[in-house]
N, C-alpha and C positions, 0 to 999 in steps of 0.2 A: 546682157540683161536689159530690159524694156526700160526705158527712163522713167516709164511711169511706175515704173515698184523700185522705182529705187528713191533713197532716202536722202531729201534736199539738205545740202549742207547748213542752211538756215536750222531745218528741222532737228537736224543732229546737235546745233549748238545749242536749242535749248532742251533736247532730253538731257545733257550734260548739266544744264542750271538744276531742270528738274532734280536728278540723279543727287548732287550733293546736297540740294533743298531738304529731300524726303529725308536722308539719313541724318542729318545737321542733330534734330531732338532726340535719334537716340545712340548719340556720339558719346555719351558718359555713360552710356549702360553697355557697350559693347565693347569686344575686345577691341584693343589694338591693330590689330592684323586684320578685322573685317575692316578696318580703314582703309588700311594699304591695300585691300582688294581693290576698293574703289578707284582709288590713283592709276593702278596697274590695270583697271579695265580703262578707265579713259585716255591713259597713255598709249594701250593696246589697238582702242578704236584710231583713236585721232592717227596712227600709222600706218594702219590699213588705209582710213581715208586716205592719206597721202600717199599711197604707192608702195611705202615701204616694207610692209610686213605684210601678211597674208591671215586668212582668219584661223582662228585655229582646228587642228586636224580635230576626227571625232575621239581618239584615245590622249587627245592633249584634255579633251572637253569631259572625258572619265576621270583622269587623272584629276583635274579642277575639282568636279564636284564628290569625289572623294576624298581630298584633303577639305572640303569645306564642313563636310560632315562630322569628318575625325575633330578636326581645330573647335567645332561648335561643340561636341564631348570635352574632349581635350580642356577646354575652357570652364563649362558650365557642371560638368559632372555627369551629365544626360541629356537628353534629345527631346525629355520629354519637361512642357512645364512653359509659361509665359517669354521669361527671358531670351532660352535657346530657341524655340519657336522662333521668335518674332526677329532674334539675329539669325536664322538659317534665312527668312522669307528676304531679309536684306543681302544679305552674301549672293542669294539666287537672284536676285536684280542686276547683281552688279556683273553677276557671269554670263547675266543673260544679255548684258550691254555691249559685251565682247562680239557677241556673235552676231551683232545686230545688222543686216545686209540688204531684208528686202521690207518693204513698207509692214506686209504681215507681222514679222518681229517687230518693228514698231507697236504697232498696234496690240500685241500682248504685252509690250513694256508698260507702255502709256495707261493701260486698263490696271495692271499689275499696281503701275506707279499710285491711282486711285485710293486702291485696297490698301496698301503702304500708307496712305497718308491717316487712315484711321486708326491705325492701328496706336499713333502715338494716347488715342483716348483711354485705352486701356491701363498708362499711367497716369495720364494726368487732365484733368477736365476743367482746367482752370480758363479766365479769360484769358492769357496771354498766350496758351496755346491753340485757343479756339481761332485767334485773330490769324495765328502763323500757318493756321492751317485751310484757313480762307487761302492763305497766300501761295500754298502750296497746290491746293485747287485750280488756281488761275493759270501758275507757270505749267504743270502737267498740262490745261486746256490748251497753253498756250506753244506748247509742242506740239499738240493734235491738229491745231489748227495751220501751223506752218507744216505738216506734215502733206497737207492737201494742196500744198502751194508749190508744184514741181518745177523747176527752173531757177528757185528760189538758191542761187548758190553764194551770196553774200548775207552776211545778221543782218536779222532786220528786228530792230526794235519796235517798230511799229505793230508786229503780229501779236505785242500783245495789248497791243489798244482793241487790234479787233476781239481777242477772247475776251477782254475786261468786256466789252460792250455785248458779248453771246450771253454772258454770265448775269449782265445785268436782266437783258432780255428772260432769263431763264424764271429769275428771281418772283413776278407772279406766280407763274405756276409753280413753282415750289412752297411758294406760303397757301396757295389753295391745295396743295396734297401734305401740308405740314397738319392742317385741319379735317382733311376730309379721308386719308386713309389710317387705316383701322390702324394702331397703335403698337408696337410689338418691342417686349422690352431689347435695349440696348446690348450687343457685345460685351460691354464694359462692364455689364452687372453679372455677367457668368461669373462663379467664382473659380480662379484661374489660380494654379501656383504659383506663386512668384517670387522676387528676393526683395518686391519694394511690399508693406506691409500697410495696413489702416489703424489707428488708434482703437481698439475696441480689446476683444478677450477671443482668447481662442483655446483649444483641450490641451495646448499642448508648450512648450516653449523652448525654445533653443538659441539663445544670446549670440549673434554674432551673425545668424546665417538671413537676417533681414538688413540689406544696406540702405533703406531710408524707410521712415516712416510718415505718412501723407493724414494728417487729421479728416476725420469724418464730422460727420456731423447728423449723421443717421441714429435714431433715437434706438436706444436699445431695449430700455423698458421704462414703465409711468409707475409710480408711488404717491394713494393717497392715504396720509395718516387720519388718524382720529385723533382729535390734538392737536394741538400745535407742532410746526415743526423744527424738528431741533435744528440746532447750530449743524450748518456744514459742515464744519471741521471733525462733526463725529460722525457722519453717515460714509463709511468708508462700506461699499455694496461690495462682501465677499461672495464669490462665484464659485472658485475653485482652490485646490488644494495638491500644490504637486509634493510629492514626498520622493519622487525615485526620479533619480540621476540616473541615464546607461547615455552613454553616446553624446555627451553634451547635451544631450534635448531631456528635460523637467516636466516629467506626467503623475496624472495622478495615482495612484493605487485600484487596481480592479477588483471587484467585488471578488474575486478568489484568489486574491495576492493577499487578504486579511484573514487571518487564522478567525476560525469559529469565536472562539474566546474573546475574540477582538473586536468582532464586528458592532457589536450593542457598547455605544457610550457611556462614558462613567456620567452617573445622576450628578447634576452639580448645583449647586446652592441658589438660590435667588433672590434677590432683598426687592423691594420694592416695586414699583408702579413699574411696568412693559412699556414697551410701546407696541403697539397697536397700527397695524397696517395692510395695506392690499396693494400688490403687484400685479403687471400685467406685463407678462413679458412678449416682447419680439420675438417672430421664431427663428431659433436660431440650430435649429437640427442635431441638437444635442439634450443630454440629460440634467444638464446639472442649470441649477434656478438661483439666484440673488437672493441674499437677505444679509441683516446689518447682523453682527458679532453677536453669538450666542441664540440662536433663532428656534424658534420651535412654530410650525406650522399647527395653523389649527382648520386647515381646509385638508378634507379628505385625500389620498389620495398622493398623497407628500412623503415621500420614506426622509429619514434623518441616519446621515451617514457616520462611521464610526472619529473619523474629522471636525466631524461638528460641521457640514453641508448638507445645504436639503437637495434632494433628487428625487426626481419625475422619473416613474417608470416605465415612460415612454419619451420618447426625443419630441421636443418642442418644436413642433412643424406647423400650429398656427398660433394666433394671438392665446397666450395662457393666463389666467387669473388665479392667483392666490392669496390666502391671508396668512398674517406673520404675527407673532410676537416676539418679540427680544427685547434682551434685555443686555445693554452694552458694557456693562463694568463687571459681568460676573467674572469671576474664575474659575476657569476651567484648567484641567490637567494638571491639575497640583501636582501629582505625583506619576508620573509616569512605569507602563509596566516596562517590563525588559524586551520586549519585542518592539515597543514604539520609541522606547529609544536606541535602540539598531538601528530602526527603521530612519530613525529622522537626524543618525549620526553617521550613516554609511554613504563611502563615496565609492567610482570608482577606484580599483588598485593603482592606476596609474594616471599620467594628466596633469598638467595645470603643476607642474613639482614646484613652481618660483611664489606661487600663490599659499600654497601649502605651508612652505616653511614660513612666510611672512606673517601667517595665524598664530604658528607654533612660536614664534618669538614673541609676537606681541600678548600674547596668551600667559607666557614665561616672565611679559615684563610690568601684568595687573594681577592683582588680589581677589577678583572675582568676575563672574560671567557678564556682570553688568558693567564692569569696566571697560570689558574688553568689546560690549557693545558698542559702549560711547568710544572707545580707541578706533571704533572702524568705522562708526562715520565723522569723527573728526577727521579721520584720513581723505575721508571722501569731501568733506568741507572746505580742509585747509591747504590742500595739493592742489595741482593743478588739473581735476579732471572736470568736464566739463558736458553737460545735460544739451543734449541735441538728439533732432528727430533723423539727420542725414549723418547715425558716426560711419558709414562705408559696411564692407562685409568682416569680419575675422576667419580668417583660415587655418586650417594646420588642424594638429590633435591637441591643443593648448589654448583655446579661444578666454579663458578668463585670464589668463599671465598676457596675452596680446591685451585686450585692454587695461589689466593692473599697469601692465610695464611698458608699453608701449604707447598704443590710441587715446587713452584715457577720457575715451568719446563715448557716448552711448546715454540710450533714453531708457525706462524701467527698469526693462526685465533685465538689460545686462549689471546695472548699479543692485539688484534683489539677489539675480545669480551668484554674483561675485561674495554680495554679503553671506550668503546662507550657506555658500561652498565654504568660506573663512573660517563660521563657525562651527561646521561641521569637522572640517581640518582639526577644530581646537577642542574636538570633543564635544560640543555644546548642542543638542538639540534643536533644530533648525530647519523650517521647511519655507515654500515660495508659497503665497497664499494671494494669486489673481484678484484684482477687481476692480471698482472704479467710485473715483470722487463723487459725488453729488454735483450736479450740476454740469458735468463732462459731456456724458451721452444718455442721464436719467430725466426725468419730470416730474417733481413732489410738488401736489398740491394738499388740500388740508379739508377737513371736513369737519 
């Protein structure tokens, strides 16, 4: 081979910095075993370079990237989806490091390595990743740049003084195209499936299959009352209403899962002065709209669902305005028919059996329904479980007995799940009813 396509020993040492640099941020979202790829490819090269081993055949290099595939299944459940993505594009780095022999491969690692380094923006845009991934820009430069240094067969620290100083040089013209070319929204704002989540509301909910949760702080919708505005402590903005359990995951009822007879709400009483207000919500590609407890829209245009939810008969796809009145201490559903309460005491047949019978005793060991509410969050108060936005994943076909009896970790929806699965267990009427604080991700002002 030409000296000049081959790849200077210098060069080789710091694709190897690069190579654990880039993987380093997402070493706690991936498996195990794409670790060990890594090792087993830089122990694989570092042999070849020395003589020892040879590269591998082209049916060693099928056999690799079929098990990489199977393992990234194997692991994540599908192929398809942020997580497995983004660990298949690392596992393909690292088997492409094996083979690495003439400057060319270089050159699609190195470019590869780039793409790899943004990819950490898609979880996390905070400063301390932004600063790591300066760092990560340098040392990939600074493999390219000993890459063009042939002869180069001892490290040399120095080559990365010279990329530090390309990069500075670079840095004009990057702030005059940071200004002057056209605009184009970010990767990171595609909305991508993933297993890490944002604080916000979503159609659907399934405890356990989100392992962290990252606060926004993206406005969801504005609220200006007429009036003063009340005490926070009562502006709880319900959105949604899940009634049916199948599959671990909590949705709501579809307009033909509700019997005819069902659909139109029972009239319910009202004492005194509303409140009065206008929404303006964010669009968020769905049907269903915010309002406080007991709500009757007086903006055209607003259907009121059999739940007591207002819904748009069309999915909120730009900025939408409405007006509300509610009224917050009425009561509603005094008496329930016999369909809604099937409805809002049915579980699956099976699941969660250690959760189950822990209802049925404590259910056995109070005098009324209101006991046994206070019985299960004293349980949540005075045990040991503990309110965090990183509780991990839950697996298996029993995700509420993993957190009852084991994780005892978990942020809303798994501490809502658990509760309303409990009391459904114990017979009692019980649904997850989404939404958000005042002050969270809304904006009341006052007119």
């Amino acid at each position: 081979m030409n000296v000049l396509q081959q790849v200077p020993r210098n060069a080789l040492m710091w694709i190897i910095i690069s190579l654990f640099a880039l993987v380093a941020p997402h070493a706690g979202r991936l498996p195990v075993w794409v670790l060990g790829v890594y090792v087993v490819a830089v122990v694989w090269r570092l042999q070849v370079h020395r003589g020892r081993w040879s590269f591998p055949g082209r049916w060693v290099k099928v056999a690799m990237t079929t098990s990489g595939f199977v393992g990234i299944y194997a692991s994540y459940g599908t192929l398809v989806g942020l997580e497995p993505t983004v660990a298949l594009l690392l596992t393909a780095f690292a088997l492409k490091f094996i083979e690495l022999s003439q400057r060319k491969d270089a050159y699609v690692l190195l470019f590869l390595g780039y793409f790899i380094c943004i990819t950490e923006f898609l979880f996390s845009q905070d400063l301390l990743i932004t600063l790591y991934s300066i760092l990560t820009v340098l040392l990939v430069t600074t493999a390219l740049v000993a890459l063009h240094q042939p002869g180069q067969n001892q490290f040399n620290r120095g080559t990365i003084r010279l990329a530090g100083v390309m990069l500075l040089q670079a840095m004009p013209l990057m702030v005059v195209l940071f200004f002057v070319f056209p605009r184009f929204g970010p990767l990171w704002t595609v909305p991508l499936k993933t297993q890490t989540a944002k604080t916000g509301m979503s159609d659907f909910m399934k405890p356990g299959d989100v392992a962290s949760l990252s606060q926004s702080a993206d406005v969801a919708f504005r609220v200006k009352f007429e009036g003063e505005i009340p005490d926070k402590s009562s502006l709880y903005w319900r959105g949604l209403v899940f009634s049916r359990l199948e599959q671990n995951v909590w949705s709501s009822l579809g307009y033909y899962d509700v019997p005819i007879a069902e659909q139109r709400a029972d009239d319910v009483v009202t004492k005194g002065k509303p409140l009065r207000y206008s929404v303006i919500m964010e669009p968020t590609q769905q049907n269903w709209l915010y309002a406080l407890r007991y709500a009757r829209a007086t903006s055209p245009g607003v259907m009121h669902s059999s739940d007591f939810r207002l819904v748009s008969p069309a999915p909120i796809e730009t900025e939408h305005m409405y007006r509300v009145e509610s009224w917050t201490q009425a009561v509603v559903e005094e008496q329930l028919s016999e369909w809604r309460r099937n409805t809002e005491t049915k579980l699956p047949p099976q699941g969660n059996p250690r959760t189950r019978q822990l209802a049925l005793d404590m259910r056995a060991a109070v005098d009324s329904d209101q006991q046994l509410v206070d019985a299960i969050l004293d349980t949540f108060n005075r045990e040991s479980y503990v309110y965090t936005l990183r509780p991990g994943r839950l697996s298996g076909n029993n995700p509420i007995d993993q957190f009852m009896f084991q994780s005892k970790r978990g942020f809303c929806e798994h501490y809502a799940s658990a509760f309303v699965f409990m009391m459904r267990a114990a017979g009692v009427p019980a649904r997850v009813v989404p939404g958000t604080r005042a002050g969270n991700s809304t904006r009341s002002t006052r007119r």
